[in-house]
C-alpha positions as CSV (number, residue, x, y, z in Angstrom):
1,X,83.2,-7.7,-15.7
2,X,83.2,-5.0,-13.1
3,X,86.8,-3.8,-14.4
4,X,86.2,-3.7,-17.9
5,X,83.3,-1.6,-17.2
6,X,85.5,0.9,-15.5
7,X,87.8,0.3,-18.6
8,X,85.3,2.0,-20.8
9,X,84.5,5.1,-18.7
10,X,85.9,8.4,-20.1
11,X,87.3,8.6,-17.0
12,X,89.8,5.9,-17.4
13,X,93.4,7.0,-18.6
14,X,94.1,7.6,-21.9
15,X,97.3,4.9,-22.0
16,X,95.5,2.5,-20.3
17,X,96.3,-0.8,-22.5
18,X,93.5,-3.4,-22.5
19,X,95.2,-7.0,-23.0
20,X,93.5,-9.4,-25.4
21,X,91.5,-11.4,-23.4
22,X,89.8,-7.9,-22.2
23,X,89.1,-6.7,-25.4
24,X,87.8,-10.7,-26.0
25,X,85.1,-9.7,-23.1
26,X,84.0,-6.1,-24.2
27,X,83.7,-7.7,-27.6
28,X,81.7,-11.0,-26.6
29,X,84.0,-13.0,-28.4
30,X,86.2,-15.7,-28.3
31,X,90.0,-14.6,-27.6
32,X,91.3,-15.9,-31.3
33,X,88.3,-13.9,-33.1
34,X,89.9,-11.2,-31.3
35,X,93.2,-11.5,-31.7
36,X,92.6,-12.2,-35.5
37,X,90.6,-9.0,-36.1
38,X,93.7,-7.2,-34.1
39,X,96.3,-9.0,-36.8
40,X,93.3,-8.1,-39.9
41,X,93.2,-4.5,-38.9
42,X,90.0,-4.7,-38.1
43,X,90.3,-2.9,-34.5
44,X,91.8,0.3,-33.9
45,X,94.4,1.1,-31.3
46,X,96.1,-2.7,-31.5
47,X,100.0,-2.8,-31.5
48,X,102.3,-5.5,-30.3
49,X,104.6,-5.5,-27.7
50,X,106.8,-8.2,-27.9
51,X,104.7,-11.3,-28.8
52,X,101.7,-9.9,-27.3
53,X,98.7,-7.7,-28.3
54,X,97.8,-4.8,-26.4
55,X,95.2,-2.2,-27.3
56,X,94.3,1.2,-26.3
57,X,91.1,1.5,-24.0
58,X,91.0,4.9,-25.4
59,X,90.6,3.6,-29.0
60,X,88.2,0.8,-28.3
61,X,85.9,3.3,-26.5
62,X,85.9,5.5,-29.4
63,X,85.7,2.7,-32.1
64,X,82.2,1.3,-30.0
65,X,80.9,4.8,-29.8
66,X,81.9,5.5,-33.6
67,X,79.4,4.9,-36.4
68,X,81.8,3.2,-38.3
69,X,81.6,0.0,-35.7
70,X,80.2,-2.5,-38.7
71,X,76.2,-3.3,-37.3
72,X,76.0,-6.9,-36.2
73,X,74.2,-8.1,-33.1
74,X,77.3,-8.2,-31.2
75,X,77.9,-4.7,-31.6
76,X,74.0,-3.8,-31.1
77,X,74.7,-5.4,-27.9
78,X,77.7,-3.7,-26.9
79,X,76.9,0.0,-27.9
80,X,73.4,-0.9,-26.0
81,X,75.4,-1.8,-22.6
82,X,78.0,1.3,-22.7
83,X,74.0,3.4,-22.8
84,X,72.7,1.6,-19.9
85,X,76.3,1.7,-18.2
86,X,76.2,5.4,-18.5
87,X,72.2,6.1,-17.8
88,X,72.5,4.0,-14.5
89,X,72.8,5.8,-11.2
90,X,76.3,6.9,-10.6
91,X,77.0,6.6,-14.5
92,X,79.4,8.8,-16.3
């Protein structure tokens, strides 16, 4: 979990590709719920290379921090741990 913290820090590249098993994590959901909202449009930054998924870091970041992340408790949850991850001690 430690890395896909440091995946969401502004800090972090912006080409760094998360795969879809890492957006899976930062989303709390399963890795087809993910993958399907990649294929419904539903995420931002998703493109395939080859057979696989691959999505920006950059995008995701933004998308979570945007307002127009649909409200669900998943969501609540997420925007609530990218707040404490940057108002802990050594937090960007």
């Amino acid at each position: 979990m430690r890395r896909l913290v440091t995946i969401l820090d502004d800090s972090v590249s912006d080409h760094y590709m998360l795969t879809v098993p890492d957006l899976a994590a930062i989303l709390n959901v399963d890795v087809s719920k993910a993958r399907s909202m990649l294929a419904e449009g539903k995420i931002p930054g998703g493109m395939h290379v080859g057979k696989l998924w691959r999505v920006s870091a950059r995008a995701v970041r933004e998308w979570i921090n945007s307002e127009t992340l649909p409200k669900n408790p998943t969501v609540a949850n997420i925007r609530a741990a990218a707040r404490n991850r940057r108002n802990a001690p050594g937090g960007s």
